[in-house]
C-alpha positions as CSV (number, residue, x, y, z in Angstrom):
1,X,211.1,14.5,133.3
2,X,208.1,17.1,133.8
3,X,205.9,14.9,132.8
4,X,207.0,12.4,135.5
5,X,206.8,15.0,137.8
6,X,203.7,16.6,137.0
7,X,202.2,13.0,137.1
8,X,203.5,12.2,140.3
9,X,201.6,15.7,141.7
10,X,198.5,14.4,140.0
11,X,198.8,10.5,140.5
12,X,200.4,11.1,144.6
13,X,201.9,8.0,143.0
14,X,205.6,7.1,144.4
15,X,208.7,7.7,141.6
16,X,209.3,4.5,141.3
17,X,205.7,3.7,140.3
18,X,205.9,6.5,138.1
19,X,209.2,6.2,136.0
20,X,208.5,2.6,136.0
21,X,205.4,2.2,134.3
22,X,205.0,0.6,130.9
23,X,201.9,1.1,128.7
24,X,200.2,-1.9,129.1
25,X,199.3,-0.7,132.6
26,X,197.1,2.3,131.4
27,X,194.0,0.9,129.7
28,X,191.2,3.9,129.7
29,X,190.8,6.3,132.5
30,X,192.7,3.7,135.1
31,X,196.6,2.8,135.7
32,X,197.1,-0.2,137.6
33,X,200.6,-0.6,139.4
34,X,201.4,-4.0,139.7
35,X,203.2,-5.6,143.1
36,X,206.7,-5.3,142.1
37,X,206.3,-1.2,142.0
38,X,204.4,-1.2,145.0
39,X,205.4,-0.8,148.9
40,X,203.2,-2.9,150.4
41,X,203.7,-5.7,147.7
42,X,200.0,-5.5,146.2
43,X,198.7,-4.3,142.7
44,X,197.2,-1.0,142.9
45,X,194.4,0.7,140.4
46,X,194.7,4.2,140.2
47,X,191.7,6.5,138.5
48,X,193.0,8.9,136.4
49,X,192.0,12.4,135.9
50,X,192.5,13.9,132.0
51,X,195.5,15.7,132.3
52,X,196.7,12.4,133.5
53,X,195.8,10.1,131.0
54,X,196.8,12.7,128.2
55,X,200.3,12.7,130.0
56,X,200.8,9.3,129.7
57,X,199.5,9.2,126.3
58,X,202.2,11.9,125.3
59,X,205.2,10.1,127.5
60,X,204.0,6.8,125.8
61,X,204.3,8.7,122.2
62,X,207.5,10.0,123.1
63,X,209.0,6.1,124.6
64,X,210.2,3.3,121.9
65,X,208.9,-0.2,123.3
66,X,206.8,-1.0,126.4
67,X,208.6,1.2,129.2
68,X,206.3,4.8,129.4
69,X,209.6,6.4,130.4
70,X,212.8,5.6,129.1
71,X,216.0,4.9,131.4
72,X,214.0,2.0,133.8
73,X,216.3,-1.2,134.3
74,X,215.6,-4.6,136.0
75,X,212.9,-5.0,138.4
76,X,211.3,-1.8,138.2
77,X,212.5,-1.1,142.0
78,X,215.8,1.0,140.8
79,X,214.9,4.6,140.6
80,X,215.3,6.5,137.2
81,X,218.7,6.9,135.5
82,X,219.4,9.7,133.2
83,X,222.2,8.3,131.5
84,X,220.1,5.3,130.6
């Protein structure tokens, strides 16, 4: 969980967008949220600073299969469950 939140201070990404993103979405220095995370219903590209990337390098080590952060079900609209 700190590196979600530290990566929603740096990102001033949503939670949502946050615990749901898989690896796939982070390709070199630029995340890109697709629609289903997003409010307004359109893919967003994020820059990323270093200590962002290198957090979601270290969540991505740390998380079996695509999900960056484990416990996200379904849609990717649910927020983040522990027991998951």
């Amino acid at each position: 969980m700190a590196r979600a939140i530290k990566l929603l201070i740096l990102t001033g990404a949503r939670v949502n967008e946050v615990i749901g993103a898989e690896k796939s979405e982070v390709t070199g220095n630029v995340w890109t949220k697709p629609a289903i995370r997003m409010k307004n219903n359109d893919p967003h590209t994020v820059p990323l600073a270093t200590a962002a990337k290198a957090l979601f390098g270290e969540a991505a080590a740390a998380s079996d299969g695509e999900r960056v952060f484990a416990g996200r079900t379904g849609s990717g609209r649910e927020t983040y469950d522990p027991k998951a």
